[in-house]
N, CA, C and O atoms as a printed pandas DataFrame, in Angstrom:
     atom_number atom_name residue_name chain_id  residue_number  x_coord  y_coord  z_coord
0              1         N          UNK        A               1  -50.241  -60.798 -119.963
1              2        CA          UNK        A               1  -48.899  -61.346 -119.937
2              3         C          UNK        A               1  -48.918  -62.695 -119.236
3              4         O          UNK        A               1  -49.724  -62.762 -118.309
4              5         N          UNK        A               2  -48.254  -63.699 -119.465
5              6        CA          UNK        A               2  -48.543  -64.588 -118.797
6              7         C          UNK        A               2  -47.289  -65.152 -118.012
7              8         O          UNK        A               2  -46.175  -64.895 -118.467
8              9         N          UNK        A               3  -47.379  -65.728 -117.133
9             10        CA          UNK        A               3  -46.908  -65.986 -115.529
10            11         C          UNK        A               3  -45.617  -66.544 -116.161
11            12         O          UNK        A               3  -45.896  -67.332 -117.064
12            13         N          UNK        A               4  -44.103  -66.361 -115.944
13            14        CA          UNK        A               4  -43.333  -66.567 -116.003
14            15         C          UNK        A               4  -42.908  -67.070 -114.679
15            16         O          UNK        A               4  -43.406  -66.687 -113.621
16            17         N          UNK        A               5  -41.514  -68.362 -114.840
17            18        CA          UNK        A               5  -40.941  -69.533 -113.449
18            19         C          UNK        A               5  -40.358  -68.077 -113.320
19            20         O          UNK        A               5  -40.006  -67.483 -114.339
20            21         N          UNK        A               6  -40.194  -67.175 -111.388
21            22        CA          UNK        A               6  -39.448  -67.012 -111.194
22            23         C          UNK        A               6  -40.857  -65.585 -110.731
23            24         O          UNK        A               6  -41.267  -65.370 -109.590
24            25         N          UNK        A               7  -41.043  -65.278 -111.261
25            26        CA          UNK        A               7  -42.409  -64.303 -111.087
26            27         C          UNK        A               7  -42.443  -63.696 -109.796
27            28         O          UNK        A               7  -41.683  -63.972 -108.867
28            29         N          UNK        A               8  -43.312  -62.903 -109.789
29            30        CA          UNK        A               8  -43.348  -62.653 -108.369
30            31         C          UNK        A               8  -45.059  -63.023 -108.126
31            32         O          UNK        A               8  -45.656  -62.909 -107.055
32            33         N          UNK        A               9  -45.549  -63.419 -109.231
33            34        CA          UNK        A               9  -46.846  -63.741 -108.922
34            35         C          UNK        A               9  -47.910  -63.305 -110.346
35            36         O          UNK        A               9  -47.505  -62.933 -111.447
36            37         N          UNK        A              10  -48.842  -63.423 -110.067
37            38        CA          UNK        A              10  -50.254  -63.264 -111.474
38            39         C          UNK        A              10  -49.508  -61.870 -111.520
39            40         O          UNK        A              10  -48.590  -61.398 -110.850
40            41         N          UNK        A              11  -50.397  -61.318 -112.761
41            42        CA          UNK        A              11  -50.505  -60.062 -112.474
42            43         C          UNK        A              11  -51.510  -59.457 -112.598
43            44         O          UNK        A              11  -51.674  -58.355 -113.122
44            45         N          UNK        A              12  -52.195  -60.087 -112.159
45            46        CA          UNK        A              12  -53.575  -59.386 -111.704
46            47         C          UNK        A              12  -54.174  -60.434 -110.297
47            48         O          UNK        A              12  -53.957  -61.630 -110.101
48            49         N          UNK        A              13  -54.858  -59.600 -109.596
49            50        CA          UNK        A              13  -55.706  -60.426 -108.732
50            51         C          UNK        A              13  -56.973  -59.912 -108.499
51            52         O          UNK        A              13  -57.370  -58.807 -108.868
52            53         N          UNK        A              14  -57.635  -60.796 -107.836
53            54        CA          UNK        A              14  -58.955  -60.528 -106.930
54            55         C          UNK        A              14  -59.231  -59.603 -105.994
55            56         O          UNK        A              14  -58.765  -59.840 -104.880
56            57         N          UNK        A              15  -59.761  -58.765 -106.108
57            58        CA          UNK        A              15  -59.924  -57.896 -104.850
58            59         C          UNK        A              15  -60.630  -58.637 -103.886
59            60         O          UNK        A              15  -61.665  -59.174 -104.281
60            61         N          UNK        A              16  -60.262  -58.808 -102.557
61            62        CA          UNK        A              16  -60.877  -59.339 -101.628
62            63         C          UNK        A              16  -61.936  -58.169 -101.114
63            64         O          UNK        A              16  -61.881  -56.944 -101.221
64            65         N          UNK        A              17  -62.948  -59.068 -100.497
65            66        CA          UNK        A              17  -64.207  -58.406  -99.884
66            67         C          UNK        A              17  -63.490  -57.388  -98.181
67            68         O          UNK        A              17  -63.436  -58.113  -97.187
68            69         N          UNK        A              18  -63.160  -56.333  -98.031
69            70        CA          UNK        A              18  -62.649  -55.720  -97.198
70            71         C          UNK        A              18  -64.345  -55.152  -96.248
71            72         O          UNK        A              18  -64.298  -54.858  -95.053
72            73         N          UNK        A              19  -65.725  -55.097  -97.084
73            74        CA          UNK        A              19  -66.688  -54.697  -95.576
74            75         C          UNK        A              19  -67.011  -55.569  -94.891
75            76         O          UNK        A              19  -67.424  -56.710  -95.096
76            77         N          UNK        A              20  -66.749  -54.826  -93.800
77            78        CA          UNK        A              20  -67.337  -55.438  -92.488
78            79         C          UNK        A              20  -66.040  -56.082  -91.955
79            80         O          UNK        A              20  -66.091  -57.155  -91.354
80            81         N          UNK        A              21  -64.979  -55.490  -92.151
81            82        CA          UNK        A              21  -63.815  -55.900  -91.694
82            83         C          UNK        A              21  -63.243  -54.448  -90.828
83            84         O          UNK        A              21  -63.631  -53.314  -91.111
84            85         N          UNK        A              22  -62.336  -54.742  -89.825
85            86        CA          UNK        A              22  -62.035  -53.496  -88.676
86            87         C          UNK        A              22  -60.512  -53.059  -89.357
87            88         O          UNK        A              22  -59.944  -54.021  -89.875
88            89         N          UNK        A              23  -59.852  -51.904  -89.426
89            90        CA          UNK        A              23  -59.287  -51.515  -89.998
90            91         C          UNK        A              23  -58.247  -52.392  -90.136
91            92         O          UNK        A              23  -58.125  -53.091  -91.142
92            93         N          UNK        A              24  -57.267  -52.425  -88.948
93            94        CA          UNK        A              24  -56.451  -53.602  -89.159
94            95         C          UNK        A              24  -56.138  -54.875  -89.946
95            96         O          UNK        A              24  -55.029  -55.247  -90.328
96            97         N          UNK        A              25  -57.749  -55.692  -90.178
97            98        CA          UNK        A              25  -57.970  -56.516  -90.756
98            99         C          UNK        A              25  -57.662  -56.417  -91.695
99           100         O          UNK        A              25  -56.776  -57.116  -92.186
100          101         N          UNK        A              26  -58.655  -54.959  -92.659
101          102        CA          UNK        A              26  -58.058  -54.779  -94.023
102          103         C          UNK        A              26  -56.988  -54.552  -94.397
103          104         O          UNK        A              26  -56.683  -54.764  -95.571
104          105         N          UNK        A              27  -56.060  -54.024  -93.439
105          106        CA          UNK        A              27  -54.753  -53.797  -93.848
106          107         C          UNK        A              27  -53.946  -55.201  -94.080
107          108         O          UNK        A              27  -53.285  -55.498  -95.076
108          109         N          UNK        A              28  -54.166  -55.982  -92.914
109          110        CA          UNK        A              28  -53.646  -56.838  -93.741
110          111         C          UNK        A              28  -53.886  -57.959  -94.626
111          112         O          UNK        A              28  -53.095  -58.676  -95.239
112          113         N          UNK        A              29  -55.631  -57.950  -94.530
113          114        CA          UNK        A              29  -55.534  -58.493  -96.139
114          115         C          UNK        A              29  -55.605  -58.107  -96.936
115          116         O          UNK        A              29  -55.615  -58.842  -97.924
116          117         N          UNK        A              30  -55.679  -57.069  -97.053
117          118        CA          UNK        A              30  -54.644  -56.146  -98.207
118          119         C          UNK        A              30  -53.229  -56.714  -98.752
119          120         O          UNK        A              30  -52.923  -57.165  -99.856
120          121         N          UNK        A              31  -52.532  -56.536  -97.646
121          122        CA          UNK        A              31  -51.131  -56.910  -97.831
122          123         C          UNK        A              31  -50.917  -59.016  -98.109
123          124         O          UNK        A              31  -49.926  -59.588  -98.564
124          125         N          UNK        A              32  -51.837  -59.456  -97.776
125          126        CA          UNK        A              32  -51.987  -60.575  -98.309
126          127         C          UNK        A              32  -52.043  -61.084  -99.728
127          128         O          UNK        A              32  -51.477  -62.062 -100.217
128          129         N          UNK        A              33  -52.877  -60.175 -100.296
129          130        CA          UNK        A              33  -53.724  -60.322 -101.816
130          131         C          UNK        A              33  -52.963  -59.106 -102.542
131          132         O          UNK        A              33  -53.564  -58.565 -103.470
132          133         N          UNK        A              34  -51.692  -58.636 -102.191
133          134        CA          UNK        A              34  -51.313  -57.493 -103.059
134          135         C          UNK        A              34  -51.765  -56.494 -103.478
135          136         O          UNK        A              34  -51.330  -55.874 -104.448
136          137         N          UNK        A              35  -52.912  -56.137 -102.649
137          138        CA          UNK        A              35  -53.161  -54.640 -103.497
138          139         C          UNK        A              35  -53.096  -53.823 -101.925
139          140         O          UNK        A              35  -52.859  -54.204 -100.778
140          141         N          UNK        A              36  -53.390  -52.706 -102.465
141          142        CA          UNK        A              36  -52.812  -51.251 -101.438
142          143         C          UNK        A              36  -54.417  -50.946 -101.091
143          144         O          UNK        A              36  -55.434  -51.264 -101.707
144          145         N          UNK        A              37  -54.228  -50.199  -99.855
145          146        CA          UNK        A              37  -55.617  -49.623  -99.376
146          147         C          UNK        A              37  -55.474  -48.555  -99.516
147          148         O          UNK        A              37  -54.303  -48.175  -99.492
148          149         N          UNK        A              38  -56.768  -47.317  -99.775
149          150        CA          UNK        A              38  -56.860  -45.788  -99.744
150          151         C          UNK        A              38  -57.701  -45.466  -98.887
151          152         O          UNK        A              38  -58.771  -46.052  -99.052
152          153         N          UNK        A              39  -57.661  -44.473  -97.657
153          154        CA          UNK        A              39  -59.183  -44.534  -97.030
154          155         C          UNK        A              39  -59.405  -42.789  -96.916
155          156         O          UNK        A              39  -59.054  -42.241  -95.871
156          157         N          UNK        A              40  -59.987  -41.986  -98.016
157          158        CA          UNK        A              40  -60.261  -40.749  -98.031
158          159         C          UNK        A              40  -60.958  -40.358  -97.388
159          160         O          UNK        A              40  -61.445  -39.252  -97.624
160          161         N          UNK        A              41  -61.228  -40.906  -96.560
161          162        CA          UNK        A              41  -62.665  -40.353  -95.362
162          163         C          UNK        A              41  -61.170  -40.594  -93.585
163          164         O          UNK        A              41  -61.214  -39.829  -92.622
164          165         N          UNK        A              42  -60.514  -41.334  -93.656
165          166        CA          UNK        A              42  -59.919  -41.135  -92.885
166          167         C          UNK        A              42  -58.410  -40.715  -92.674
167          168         O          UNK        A              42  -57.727  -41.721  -92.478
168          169         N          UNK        A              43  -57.503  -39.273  -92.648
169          170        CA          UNK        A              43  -56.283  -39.235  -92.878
170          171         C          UNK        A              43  -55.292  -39.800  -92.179
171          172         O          UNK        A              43  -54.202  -39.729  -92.747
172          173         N          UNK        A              44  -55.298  -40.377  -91.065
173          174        CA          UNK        A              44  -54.526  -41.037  -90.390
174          175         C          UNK        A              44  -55.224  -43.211  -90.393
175          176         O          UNK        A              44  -55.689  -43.974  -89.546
176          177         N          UNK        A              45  -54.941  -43.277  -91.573
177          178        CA          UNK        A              45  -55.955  -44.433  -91.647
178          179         C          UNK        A              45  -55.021  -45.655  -90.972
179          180         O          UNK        A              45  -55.549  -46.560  -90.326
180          181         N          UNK        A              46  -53.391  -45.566  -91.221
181          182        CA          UNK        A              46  -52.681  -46.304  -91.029
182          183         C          UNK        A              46  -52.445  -46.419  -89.430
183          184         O          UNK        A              46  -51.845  -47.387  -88.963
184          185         N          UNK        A              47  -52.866  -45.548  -88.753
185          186        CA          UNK        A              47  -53.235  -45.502  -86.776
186          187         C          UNK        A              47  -54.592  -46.149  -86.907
187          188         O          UNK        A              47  -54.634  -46.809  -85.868
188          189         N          UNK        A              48  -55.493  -46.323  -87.410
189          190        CA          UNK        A              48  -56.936  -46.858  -87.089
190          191         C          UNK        A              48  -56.894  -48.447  -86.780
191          192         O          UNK        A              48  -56.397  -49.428  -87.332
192          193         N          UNK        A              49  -57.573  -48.236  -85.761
193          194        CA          UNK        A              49  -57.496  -49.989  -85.389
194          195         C          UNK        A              49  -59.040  -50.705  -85.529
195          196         O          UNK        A              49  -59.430  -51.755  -86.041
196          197         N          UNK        A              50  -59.516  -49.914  -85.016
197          198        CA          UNK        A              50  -61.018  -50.501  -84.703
198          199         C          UNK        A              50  -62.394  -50.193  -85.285
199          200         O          UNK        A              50  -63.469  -50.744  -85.048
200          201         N          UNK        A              51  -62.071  -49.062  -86.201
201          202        CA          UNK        A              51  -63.345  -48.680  -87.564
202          203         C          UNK        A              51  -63.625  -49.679  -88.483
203          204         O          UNK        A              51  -62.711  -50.373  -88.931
204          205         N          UNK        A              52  -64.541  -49.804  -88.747
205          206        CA          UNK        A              52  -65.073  -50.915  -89.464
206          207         C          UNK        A              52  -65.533  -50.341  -91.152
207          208         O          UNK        A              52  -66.162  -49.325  -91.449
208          209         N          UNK        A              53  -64.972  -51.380  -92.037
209          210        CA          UNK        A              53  -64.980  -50.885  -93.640
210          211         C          UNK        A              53  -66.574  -50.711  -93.738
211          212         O          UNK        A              53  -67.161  -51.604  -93.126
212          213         N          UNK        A              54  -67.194  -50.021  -94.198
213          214        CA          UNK        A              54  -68.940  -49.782  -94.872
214          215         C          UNK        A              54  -68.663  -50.197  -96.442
215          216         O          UNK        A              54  -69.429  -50.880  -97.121
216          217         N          UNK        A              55  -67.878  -49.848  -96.713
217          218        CA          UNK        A              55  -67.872  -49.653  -98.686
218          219         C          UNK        A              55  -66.076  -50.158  -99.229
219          220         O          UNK        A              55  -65.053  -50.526  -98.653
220          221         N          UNK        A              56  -66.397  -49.964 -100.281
221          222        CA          UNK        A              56  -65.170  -49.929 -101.130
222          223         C          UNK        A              56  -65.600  -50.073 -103.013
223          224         O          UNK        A              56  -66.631  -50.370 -103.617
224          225         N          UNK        A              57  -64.670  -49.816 -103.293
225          226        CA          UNK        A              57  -64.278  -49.728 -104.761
226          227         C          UNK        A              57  -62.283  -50.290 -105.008
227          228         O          UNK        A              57  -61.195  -50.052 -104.482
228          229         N          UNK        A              58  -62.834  -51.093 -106.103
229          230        CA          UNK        A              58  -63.178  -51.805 -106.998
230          231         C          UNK        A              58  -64.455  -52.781 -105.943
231          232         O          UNK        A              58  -64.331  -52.625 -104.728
232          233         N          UNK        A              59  -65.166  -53.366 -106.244
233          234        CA          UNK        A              59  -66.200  -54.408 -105.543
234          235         C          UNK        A              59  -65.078  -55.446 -105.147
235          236         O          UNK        A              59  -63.911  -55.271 -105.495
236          237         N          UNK        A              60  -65.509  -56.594 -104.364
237          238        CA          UNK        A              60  -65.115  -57.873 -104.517
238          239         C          UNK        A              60  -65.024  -58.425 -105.386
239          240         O          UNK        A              60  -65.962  -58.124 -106.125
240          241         N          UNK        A              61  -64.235  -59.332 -105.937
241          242        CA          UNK        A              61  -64.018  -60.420 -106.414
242          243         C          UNK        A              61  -63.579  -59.565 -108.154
243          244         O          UNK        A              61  -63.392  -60.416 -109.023
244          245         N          UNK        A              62  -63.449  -58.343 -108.568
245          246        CA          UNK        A              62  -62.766  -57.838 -109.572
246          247         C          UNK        A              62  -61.354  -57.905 -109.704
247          248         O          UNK        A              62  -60.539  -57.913 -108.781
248          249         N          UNK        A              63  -61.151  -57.947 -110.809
249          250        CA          UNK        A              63  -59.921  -57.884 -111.159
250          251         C          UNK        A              63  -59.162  -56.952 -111.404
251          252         O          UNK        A              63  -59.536  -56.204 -112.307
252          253         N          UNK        A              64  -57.898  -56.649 -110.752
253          254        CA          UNK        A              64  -56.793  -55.492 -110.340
254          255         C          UNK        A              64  -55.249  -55.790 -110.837
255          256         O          UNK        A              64  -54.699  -56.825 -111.212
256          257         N          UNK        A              65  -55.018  -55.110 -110.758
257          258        CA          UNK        A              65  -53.307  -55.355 -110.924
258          259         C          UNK        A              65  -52.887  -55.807 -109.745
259          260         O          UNK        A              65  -53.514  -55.653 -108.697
260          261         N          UNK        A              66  -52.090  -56.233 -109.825
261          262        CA          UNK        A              66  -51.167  -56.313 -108.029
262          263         C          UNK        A              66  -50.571  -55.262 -107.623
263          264         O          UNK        A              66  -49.614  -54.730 -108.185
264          265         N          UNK        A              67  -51.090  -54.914 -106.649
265          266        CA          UNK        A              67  -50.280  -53.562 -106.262
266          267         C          UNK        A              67  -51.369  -52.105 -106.212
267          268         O          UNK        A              67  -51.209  -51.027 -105.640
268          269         N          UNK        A              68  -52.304  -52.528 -106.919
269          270        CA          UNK        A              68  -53.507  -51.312 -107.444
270          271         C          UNK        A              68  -53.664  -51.277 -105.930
271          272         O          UNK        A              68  -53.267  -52.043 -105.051
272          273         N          UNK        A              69  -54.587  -49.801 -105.890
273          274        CA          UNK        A              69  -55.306  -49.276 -104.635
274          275         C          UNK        A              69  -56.820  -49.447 -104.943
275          276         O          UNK        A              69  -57.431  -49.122 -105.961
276          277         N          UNK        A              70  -57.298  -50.077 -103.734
277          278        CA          UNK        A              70  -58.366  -49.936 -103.699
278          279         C          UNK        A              70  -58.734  -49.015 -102.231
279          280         O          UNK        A              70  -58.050  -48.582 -101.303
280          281         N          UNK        A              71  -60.053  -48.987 -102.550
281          282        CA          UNK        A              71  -60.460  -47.282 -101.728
282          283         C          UNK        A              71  -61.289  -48.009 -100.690
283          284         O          UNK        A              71  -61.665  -49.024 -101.276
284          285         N          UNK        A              72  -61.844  -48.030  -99.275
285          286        CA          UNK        A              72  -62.418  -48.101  -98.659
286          287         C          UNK        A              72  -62.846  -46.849  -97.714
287          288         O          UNK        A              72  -62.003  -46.115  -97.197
288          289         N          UNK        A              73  -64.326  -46.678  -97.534
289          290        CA          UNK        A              73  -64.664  -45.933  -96.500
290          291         C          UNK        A              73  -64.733  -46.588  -95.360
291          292         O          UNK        A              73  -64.650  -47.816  -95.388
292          293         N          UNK        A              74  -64.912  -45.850  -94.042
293          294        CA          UNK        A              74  -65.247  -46.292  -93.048
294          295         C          UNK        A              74  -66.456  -45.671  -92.152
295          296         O          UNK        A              74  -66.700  -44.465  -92.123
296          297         N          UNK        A              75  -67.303  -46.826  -91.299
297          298        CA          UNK        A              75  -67.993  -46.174  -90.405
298          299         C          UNK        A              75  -68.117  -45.340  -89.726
299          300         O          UNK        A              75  -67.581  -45.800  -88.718
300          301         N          UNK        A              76  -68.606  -43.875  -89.341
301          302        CA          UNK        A              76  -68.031  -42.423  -88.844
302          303         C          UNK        A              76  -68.130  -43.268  -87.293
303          304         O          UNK        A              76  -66.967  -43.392  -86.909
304          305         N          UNK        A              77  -68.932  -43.785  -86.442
305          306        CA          UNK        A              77  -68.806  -44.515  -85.538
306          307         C          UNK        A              77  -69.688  -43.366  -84.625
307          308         O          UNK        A              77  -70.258  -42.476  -85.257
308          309         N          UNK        A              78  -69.800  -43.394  -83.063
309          310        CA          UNK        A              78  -70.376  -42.869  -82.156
310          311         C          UNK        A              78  -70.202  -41.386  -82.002
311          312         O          UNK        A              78  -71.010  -40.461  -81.912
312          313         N          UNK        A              79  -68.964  -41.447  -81.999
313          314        CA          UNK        A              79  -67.982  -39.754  -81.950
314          315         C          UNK        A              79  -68.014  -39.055  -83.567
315          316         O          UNK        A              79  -67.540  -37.946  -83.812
316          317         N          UNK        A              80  -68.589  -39.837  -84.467
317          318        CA          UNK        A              80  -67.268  -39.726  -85.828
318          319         C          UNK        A              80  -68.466  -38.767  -86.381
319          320         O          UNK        A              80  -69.648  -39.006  -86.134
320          321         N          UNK        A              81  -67.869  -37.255  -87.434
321          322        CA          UNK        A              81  -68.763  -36.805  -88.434
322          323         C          UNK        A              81  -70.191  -36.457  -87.948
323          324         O          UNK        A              81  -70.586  -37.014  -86.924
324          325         N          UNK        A              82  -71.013  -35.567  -88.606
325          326        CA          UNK        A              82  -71.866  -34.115  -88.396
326          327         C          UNK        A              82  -71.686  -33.314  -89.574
327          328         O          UNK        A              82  -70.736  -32.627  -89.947
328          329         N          UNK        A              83  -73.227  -33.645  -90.262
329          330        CA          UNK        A              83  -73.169  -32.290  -91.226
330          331         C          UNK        A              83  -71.965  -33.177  -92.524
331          332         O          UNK        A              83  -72.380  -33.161  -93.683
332          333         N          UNK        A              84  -70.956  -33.690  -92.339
333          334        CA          UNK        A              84  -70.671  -34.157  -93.732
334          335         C          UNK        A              84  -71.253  -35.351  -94.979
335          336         O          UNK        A              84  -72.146  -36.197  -95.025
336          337         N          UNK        A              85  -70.774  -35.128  -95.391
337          338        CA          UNK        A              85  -71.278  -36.367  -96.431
338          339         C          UNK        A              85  -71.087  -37.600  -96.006
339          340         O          UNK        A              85  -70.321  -37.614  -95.042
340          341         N          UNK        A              86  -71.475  -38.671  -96.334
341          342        CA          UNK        A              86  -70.781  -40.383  -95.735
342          343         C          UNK        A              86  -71.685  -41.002  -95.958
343          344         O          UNK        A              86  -72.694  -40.656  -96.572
344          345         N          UNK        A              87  -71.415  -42.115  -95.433
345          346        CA          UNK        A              87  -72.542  -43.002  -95.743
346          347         C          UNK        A              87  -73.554  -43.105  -94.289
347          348         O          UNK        A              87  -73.207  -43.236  -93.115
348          349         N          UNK        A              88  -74.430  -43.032  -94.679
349          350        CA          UNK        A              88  -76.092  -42.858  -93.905
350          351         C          UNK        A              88  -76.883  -44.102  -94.076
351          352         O          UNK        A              88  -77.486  -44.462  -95.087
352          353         N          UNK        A              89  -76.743  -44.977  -92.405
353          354        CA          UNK        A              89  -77.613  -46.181  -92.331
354          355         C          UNK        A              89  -77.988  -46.033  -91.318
355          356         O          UNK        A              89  -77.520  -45.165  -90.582
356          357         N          UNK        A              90  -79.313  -47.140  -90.832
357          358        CA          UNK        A              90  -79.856  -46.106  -90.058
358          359         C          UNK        A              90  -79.411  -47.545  -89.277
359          360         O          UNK        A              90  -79.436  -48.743  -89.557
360          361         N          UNK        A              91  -78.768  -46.268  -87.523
361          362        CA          UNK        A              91  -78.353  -47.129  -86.656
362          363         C          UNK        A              91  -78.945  -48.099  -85.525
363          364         O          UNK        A              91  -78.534  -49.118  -84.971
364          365         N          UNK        A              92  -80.138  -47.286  -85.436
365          366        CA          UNK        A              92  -81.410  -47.369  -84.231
366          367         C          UNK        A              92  -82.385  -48.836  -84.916
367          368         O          UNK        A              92  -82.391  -48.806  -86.147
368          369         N          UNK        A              93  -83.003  -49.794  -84.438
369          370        CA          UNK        A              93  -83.771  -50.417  -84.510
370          371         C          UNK        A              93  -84.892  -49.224  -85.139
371          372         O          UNK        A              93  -85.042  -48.014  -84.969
372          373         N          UNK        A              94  -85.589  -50.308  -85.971
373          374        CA          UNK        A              94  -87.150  -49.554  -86.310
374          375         C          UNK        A              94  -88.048  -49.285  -85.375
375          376         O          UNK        A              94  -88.087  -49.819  -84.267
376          377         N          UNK        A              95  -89.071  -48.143  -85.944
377          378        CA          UNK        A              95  -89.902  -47.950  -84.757
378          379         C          UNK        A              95  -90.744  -48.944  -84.129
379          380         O          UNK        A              95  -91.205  -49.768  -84.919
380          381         N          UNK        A              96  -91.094  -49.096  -82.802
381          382        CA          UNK        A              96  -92.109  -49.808  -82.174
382          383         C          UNK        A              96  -93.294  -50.873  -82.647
383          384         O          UNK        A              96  -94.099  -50.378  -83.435
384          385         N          UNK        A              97  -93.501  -52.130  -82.318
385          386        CA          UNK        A              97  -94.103  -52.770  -82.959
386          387         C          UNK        A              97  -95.807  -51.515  -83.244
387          388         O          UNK        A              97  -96.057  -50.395  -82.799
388          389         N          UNK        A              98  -96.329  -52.138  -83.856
389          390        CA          UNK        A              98  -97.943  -51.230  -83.794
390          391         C          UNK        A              98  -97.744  -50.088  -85.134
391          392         O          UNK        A              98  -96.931  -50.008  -86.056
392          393         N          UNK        A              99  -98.850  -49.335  -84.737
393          394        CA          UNK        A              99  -98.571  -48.052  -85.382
394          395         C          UNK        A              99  -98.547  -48.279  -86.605
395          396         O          UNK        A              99  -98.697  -49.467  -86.891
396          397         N          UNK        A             100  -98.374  -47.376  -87.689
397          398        CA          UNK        A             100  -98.056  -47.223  -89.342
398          399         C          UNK        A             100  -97.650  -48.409  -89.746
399          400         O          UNK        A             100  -98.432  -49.120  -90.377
400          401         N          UNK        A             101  -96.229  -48.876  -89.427
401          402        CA          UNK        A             101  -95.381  -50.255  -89.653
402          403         C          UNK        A             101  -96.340  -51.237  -89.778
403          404         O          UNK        A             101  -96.636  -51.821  -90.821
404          405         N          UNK        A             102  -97.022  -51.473  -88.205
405          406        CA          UNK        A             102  -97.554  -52.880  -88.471
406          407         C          UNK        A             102  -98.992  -53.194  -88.872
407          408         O          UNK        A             102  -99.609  -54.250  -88.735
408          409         N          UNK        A             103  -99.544  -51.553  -89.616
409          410        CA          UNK        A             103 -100.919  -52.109  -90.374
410          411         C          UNK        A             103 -100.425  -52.087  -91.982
411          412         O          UNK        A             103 -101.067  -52.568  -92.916
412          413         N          UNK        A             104  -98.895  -51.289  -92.087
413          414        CA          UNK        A             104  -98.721  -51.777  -93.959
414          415         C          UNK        A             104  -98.109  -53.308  -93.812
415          416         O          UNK        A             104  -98.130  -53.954  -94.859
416          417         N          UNK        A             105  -97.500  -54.051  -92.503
417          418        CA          UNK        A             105  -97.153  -55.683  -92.638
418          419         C          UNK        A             105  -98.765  -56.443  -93.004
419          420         O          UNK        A             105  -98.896  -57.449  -93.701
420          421         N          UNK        A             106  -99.696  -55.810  -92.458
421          422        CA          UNK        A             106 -100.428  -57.100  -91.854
422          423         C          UNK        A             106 -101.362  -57.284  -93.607
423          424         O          UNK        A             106 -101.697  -56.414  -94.412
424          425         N          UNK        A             107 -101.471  -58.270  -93.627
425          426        CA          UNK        A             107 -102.398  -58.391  -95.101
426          427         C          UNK        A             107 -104.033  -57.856  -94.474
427          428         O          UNK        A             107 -104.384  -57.591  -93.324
428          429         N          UNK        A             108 -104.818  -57.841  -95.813
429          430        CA          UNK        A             108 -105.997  -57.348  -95.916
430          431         C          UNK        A             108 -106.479  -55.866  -96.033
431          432         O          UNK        A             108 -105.530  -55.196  -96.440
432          433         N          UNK        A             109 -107.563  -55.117  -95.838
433          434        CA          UNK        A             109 -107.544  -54.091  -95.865
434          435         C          UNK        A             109 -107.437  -53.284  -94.427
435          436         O          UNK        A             109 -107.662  -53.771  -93.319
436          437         N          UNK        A             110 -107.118  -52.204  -94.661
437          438        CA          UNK        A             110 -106.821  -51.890  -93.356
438          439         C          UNK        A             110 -108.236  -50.998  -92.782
439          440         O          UNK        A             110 -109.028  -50.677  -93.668
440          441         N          UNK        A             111 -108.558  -50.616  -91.438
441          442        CA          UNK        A             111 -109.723  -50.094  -91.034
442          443         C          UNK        A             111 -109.318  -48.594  -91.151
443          444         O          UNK        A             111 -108.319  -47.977  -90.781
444          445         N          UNK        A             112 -110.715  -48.151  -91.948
445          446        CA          UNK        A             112 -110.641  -46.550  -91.282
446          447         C          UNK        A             112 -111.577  -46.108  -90.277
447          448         O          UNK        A             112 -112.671  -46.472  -89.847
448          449         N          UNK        A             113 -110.635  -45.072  -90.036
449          450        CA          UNK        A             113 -111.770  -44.783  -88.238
450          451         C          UNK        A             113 -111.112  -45.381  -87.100
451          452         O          UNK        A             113 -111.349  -44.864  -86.008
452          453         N          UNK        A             114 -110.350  -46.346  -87.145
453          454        CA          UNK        A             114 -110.222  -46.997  -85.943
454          455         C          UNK        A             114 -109.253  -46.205  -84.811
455          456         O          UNK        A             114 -108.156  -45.679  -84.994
456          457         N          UNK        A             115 -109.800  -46.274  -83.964
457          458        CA          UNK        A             115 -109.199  -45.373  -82.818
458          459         C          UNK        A             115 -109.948  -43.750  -82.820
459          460         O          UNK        A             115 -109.520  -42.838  -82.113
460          461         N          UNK        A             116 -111.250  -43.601  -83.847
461          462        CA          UNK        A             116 -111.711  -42.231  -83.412
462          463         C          UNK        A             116 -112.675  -41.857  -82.540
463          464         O          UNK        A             116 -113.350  -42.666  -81.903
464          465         N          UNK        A             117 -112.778  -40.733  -82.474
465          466        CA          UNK        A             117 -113.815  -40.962  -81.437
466          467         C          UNK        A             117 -115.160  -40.235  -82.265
467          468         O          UNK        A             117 -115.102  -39.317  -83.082
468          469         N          UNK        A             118 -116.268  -40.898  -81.812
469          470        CA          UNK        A             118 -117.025  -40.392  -82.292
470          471         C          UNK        A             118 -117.704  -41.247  -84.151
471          472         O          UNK        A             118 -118.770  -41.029  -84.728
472          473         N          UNK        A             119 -116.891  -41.900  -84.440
473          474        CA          UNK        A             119 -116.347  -42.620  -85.712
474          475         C          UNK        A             119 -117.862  -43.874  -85.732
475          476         O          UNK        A             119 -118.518  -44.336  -84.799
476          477         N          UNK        A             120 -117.942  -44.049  -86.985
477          478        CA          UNK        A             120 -118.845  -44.891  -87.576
478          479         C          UNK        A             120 -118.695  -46.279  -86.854
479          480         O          UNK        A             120 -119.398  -47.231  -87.193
């Protein structure tokens, strides 16, 4: 349909990029860019201040109606979730320089034996 003087606007927009934004944020750029937020991982989503988006659907930069919902999860956080489903990243730094890690970085072949006792 195309944009009529008097409009209330496109009728469609961009979904803005909502991860890595703290709840608040998304809410209101949400309410900026016309579309609605859903957050099924959290039921009181509209009290959340300080969880941070991990995901969403539609992606960025797709095209929506004005007014459509888009879905965001959020980070379970320190306290948050056990045993459910969610999204799983790993929070801890990698293990210790040395070890496994740093003989698949290093080029060449790697030694066998090294560190045995008794060994060739």
């Amino acid at each position: 349909m195309p944009n009529t003087p008097g409009s209330a606007g496109p009728p469609e927009v961009r979904v803005p990029r909502f991860v890595g934004l703290m709840a608040m944020d998304a809410r209101e750029t949400a309410a900026k860019h016309g579309v609605r937020l859903a957050a099924p991982d959290r039921p009181g989503f509209d009290d959340l201040v300080l969880d941070y988006v991990v995901r969403q659907y539609p992606p960025p930069d797709a095209e929506i109606p004005r007014g459509a919902v888009v879905t965001v999860w959020f980070d379970l956080g320190p306290h948050g979730g056990g045993g459910g489903a969610g999204v799983r990243e790993p929070r801890r730094p990698g293990p210790p320089g040395g070890g496994l890690r740093r003989e698949l970085d290093e080029s060449g072949q790697p030694e066998v034996g090294v560190g045995s006792v008794g060994g060739p």
